[in-house]
DSSP file (Angstrom, degrees, kcal/mol; ACC not computed):
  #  RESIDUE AA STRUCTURE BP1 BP2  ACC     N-H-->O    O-->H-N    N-H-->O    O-->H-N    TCO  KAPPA ALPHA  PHI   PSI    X-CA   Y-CA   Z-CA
    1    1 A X              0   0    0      0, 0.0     2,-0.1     0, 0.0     3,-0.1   0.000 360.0 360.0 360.0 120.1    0.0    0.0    0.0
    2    2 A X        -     0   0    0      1,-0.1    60,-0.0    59,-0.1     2,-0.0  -0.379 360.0 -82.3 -53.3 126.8    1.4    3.1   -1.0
    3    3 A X        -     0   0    0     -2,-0.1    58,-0.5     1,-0.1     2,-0.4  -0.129  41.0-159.9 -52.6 132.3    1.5    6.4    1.4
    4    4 A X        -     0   0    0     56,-0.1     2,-0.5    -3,-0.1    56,-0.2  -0.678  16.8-169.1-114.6 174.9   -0.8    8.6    2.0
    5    5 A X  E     -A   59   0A   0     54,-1.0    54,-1.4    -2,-0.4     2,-0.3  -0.974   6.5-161.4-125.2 134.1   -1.6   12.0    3.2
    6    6 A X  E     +A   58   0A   0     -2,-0.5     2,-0.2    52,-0.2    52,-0.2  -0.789  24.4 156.2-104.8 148.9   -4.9   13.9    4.1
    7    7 A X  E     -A   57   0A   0     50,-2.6    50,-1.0    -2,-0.3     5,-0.1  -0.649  35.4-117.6-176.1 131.5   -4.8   17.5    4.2
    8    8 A X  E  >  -A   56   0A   0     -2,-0.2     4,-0.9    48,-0.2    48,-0.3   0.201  38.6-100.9 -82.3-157.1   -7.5   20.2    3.9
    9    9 A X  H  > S+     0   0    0     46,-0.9     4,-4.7     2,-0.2     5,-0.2   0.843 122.7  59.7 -89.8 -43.6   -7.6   22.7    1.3
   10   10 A X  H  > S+     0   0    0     45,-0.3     4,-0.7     2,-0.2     5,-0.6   0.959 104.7  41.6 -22.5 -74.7   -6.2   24.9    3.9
   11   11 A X  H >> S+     0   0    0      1,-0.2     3,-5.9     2,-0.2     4,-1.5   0.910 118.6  46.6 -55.6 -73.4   -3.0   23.2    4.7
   12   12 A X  H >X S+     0   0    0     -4,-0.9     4,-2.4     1,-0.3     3,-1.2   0.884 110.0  54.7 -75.1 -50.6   -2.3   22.4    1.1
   13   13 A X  H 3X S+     0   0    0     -4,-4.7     4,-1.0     1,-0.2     5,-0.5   0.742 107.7  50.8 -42.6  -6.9   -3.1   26.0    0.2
   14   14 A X  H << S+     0   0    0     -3,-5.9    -2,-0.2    -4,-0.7    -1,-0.2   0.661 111.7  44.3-102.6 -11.8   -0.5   27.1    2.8
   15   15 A X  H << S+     0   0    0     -4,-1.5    -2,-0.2    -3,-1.2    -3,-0.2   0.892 116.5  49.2-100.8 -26.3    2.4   24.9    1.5
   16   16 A X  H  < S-     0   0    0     -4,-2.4    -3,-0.2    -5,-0.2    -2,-0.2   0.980 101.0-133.3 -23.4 -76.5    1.6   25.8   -2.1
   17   17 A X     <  +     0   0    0     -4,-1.0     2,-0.2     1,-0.5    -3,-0.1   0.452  61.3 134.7  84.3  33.0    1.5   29.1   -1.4
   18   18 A X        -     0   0    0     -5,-0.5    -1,-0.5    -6,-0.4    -2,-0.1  -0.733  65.2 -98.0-111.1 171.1   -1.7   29.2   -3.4
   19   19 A X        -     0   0    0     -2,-0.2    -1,-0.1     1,-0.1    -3,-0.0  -0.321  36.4-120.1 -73.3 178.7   -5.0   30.9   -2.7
   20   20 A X  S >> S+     0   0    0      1,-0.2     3,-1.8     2,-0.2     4,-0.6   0.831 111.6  55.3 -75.0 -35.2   -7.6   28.3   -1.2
   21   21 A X  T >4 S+     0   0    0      1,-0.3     3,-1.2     2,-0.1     4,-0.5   0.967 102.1  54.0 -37.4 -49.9   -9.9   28.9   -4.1
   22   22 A X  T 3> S+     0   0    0      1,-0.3     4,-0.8     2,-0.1    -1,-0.3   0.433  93.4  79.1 -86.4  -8.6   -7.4   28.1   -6.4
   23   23 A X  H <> S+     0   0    0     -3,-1.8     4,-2.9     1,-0.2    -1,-0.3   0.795  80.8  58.1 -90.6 -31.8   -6.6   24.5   -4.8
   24   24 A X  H <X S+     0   0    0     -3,-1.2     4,-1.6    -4,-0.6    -1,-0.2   0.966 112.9  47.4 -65.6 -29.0   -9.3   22.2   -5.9
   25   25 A X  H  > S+     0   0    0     -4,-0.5     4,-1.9     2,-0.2    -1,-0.2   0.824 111.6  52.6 -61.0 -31.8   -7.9   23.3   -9.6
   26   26 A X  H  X S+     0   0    0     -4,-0.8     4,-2.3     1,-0.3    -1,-0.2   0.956 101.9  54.0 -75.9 -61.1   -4.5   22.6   -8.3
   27   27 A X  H  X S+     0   0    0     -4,-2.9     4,-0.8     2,-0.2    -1,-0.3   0.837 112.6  48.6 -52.2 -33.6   -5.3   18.9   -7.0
   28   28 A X  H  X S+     0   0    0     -4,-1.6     4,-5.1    -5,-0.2     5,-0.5   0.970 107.6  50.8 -75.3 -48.5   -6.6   18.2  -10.9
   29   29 A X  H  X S+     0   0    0     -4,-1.9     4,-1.4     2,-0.2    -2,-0.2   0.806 115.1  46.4 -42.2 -31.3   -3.5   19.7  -12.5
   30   30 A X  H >X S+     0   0    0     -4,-2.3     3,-3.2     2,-0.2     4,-1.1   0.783 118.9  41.3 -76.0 -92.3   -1.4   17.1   -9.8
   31   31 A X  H >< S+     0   0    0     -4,-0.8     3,-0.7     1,-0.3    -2,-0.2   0.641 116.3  48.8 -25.6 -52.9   -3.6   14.3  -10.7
   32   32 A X  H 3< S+     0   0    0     -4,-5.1    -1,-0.3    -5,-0.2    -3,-0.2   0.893 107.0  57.2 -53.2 -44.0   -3.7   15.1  -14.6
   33   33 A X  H << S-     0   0    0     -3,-3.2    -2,-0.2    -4,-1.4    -1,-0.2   0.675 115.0-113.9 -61.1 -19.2   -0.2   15.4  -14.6
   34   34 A X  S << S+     0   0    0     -4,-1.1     3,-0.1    -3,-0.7    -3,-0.1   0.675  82.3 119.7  97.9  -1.5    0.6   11.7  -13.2
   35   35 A X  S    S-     0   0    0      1,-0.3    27,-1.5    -5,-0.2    28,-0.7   0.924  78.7 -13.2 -76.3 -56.0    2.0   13.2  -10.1
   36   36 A X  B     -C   61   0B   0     25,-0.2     2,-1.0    26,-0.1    -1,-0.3  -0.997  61.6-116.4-152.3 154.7   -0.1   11.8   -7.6
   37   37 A X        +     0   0    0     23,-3.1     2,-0.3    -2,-0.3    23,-0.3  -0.662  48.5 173.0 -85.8 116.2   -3.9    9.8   -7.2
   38   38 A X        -     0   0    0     -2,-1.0     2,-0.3    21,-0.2    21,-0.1  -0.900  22.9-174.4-116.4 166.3   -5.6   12.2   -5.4
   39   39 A X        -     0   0    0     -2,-0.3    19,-3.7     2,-0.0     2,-0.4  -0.892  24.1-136.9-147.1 155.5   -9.8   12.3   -4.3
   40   40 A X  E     -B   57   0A   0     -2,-0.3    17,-0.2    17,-0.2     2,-0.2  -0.972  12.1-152.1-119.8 133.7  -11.0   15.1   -2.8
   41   41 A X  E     -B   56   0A   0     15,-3.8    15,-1.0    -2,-0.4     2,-0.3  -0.593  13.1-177.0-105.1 163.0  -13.3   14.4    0.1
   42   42 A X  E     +B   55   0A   0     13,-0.3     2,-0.3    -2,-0.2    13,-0.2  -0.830  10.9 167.5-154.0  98.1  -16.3   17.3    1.1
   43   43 A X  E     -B   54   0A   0     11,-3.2    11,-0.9    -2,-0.3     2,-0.4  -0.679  28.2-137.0-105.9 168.7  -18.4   16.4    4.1
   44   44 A X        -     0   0    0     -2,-0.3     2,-0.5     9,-0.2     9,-0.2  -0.966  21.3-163.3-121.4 144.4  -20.9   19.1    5.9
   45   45 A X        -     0   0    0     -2,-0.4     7,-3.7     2,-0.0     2,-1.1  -0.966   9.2-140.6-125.3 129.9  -20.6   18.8    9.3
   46   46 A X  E     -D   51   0C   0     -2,-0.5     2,-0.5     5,-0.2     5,-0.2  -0.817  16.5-179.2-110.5 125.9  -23.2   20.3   11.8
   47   47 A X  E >   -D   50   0C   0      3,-4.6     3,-4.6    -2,-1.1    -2,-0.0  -0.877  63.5 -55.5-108.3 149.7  -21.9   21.8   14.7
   48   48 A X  T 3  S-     0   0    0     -2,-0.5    -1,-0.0     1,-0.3     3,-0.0   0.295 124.6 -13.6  22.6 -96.1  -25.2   23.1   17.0
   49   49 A X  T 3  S+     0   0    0      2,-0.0     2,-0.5    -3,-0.0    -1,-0.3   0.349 123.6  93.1-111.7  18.4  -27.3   25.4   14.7
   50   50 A X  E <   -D   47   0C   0     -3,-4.6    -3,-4.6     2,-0.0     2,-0.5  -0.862  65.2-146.2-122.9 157.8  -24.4   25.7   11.9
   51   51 A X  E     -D   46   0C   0     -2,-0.5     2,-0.4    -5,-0.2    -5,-0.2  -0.765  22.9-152.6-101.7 123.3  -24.0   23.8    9.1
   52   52 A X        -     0   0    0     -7,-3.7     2,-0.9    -2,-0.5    -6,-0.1  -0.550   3.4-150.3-113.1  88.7  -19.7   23.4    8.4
   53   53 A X        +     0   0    0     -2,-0.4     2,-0.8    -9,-0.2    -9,-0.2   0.018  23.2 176.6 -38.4  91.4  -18.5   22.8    5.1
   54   54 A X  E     - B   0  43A   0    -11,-0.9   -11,-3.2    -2,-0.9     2,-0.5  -0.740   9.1-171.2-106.5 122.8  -15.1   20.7    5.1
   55   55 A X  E     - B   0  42A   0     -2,-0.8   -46,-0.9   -13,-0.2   -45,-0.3  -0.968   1.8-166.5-127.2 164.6  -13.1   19.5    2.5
   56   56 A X  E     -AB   8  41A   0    -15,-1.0   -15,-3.8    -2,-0.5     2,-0.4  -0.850  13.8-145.4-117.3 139.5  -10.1   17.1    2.4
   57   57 A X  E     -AB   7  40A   0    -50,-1.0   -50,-2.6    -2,-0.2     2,-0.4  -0.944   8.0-164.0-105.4 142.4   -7.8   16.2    0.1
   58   58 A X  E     +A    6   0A   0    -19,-3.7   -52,-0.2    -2,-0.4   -18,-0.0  -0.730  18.2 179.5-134.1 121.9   -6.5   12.7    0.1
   59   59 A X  E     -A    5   0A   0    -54,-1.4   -54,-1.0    -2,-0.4   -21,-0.2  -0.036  18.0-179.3 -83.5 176.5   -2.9   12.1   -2.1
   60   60 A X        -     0   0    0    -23,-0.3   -23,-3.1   -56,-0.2   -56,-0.1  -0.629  34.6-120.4-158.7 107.6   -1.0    9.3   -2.7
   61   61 A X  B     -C   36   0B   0    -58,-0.5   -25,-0.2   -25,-0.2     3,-0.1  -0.288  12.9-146.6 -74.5 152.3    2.3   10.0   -4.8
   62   62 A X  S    S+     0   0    0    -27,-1.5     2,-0.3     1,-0.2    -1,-0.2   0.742  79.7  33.7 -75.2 -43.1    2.3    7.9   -8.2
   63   63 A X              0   0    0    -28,-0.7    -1,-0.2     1,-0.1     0, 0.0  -0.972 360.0 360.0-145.5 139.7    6.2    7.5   -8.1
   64   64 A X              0   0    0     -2,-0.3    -1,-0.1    -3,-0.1    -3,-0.0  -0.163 360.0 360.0-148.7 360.0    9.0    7.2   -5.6
């Protein structure tokens, strides 16, 4: 089994050094490129009377 990493759009936006927007675009460009299998995970979370959007990325690099 290959490694993996989870990491929200945050974190990967911060080690980019992209905006957060700009990340789900980022994660195809990886994936298209052959770099690494990523899926990007999107739950809602309800915390009392608010609804919280989260998403996750989870990578796996392709080559060693």
């Amino acid at each position: 089994m290959r490694p993996q990493a989870v990491l929200t759009f945050d974190e990967v936006a911060e080690h980019m050094d992209i905006k957060a927007e700009d990340v789900e675009q980022w994660i195809v460009r990886v994936v298209s490129s052959g770099i690494a299998d990523c899926k990007i995970r999107q739950q809602v979370c309800y915390r009392g009377r608010g609804v919280v959007f989260f998403s996750s990325v989870v990578c796996a690099p392709l080559c060693s």
